[in-house]
C-alpha positions in Angstrom: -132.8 65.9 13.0 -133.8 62.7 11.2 -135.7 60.0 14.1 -133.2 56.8 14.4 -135.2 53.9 13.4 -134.7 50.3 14.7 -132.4 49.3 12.6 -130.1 51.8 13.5 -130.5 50.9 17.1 -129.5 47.8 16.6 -126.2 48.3 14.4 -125.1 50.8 17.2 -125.7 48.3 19.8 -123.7 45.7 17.8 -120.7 48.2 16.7 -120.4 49.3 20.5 -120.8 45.1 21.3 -118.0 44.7 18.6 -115.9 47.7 20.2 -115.8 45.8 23.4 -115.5 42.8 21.7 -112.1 44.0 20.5 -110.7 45.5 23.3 -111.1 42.4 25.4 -108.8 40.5 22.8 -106.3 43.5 22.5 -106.5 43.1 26.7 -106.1 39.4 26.5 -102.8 40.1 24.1 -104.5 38.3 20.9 -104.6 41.3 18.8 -101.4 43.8 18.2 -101.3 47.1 18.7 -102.3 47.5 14.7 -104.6 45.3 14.6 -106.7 46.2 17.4 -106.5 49.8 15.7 -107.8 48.6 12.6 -110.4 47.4 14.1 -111.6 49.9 16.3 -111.7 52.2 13.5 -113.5 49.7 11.3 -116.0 49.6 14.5 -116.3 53.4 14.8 -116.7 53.7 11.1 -119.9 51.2 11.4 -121.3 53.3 14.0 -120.9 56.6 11.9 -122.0 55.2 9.5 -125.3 53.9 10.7 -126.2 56.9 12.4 -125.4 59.2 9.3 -126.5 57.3 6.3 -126.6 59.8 4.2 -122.6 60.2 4.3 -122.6 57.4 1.5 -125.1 59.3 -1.2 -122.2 60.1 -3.2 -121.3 56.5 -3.2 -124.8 55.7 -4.1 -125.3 58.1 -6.8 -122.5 56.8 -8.4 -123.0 53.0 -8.7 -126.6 54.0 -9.8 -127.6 52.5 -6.0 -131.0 53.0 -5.1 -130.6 52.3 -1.5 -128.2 52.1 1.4 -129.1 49.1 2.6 -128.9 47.7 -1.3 -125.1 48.7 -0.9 -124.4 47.1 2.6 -126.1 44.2 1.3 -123.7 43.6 -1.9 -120.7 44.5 0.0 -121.5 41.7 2.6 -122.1 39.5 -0.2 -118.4 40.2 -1.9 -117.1 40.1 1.5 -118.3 36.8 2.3 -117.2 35.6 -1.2 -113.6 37.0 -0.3 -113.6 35.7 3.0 -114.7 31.7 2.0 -112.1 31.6 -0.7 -109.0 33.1 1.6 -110.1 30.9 3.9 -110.2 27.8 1.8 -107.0 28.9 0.8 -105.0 29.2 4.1 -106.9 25.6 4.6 -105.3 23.8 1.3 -101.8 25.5 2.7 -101.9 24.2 6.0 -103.4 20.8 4.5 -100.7 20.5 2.2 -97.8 21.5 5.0 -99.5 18.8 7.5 -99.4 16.1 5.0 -95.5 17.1 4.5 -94.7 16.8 8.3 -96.8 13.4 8.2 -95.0 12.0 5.3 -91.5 12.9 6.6 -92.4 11.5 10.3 -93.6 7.9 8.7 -90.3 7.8 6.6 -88.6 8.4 10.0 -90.0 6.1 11.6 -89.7 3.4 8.8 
């Protein structure tokens, strides 16, 4: 069996933190049914994955990926590029639809 090293301790901890973190909105009605699935599995999946490593070798050996932590660390980069442009996106929309209700309740008014 391979020793867990510190790292590993601490993505555990935060996938079981993230678990419960999840729960508590599903409890608190914020999340739906499918959503707080999603992310549960996306939570259990994190914890696999950290204590078993070696499950993403084939992944590795295909992108030419000379370590794990190489491959978390460009996916967290693309995800964070995804997540600042949707975002910026839904901001623009909801900018746009503000300004709309603005414009129509000053032409009321007038």
């Amino acid at each position: 069996m391979a020793k867990i090293l510190g790292i590993q301790i601490i993505g555990i901890l935060f996938g079981f933190f993230m678990m419960y973190y999840t729960f508590l909105h599903y409890k608190r009605k914020e999340y739906t049914v499918k959503e707080y699935t999603f992310w549960a599995s996306f939570w259990v999946m994190f914890v696999i994955i950290t204590l078993f490593p070696q499950i993403l070798d084939p992944v590795l050996l295909t992108l030419s990926i000379g370590r794990t932590l190489d491959l978390f660390i460009i996916a967290g980069f693309l995800f964070l590029i995804f997540v600042t442009v949707y975002t910026y996106t839904i901001v623009r929309k909801n900018q746009k639809k503000i300004e709309e209700i603005v414009r129509k309740t000053a032409m009321k008014k007038k």
